[in-house]
N, C-alpha and C positions, 0 to 999 in steps of 0.2 A: 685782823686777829683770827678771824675764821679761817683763810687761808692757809697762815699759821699751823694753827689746832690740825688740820688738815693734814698738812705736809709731815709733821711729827708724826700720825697717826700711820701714814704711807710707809714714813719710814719704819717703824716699829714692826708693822706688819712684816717686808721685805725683810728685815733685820731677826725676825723670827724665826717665818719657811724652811730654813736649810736645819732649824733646831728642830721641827715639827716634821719634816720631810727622813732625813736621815743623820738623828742625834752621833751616833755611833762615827758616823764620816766626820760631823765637826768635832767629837772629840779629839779625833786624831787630829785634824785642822790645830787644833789651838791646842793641841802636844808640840804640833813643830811650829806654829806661830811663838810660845813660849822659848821653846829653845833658840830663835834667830837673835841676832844683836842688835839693839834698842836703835844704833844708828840706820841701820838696815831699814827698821819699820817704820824710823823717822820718815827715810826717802818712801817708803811706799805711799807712808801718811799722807805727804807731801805731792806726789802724788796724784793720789784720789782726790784731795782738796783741788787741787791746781783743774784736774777734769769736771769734777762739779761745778766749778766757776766758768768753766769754759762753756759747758754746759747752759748752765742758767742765762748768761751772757750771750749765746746763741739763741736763747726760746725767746730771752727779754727783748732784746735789741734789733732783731734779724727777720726777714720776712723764712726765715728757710723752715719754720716748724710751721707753717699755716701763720 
């Protein structure tokens, strides 16, 4: 559960930066994120899931992260 707690909190952080860094740039970000077509962002979505998994699947299973 700590780990958890943990990994939400990373994320949150990262997930803020670019709003704390330069709000002005992702407004414009998520003007043309709004404007693309939902299947569009579906495939991004899809995506980024797909890398995250691949990701974790490599730190889990693999000698290649230490």
């Amino acid at each position: 559960m700590k780990l958890l707690v943990t990994l939400i909190g990373l994320v949150l952080i990262l997930e803020g930066l670019p709003y704390l860094a330069s709000p002005e740039t992702m407004q414009n970000w998520l003007r043309h994120i709004a404007a693309m077509e939902p299947s569009r962002l579906r495939r991004i979505g899809l995506v980024a899931m797909a890398a995250g998994f691949l990701l974790c699947f490599l730190a889990q299973r693999t000698l290649l992260f230490g």
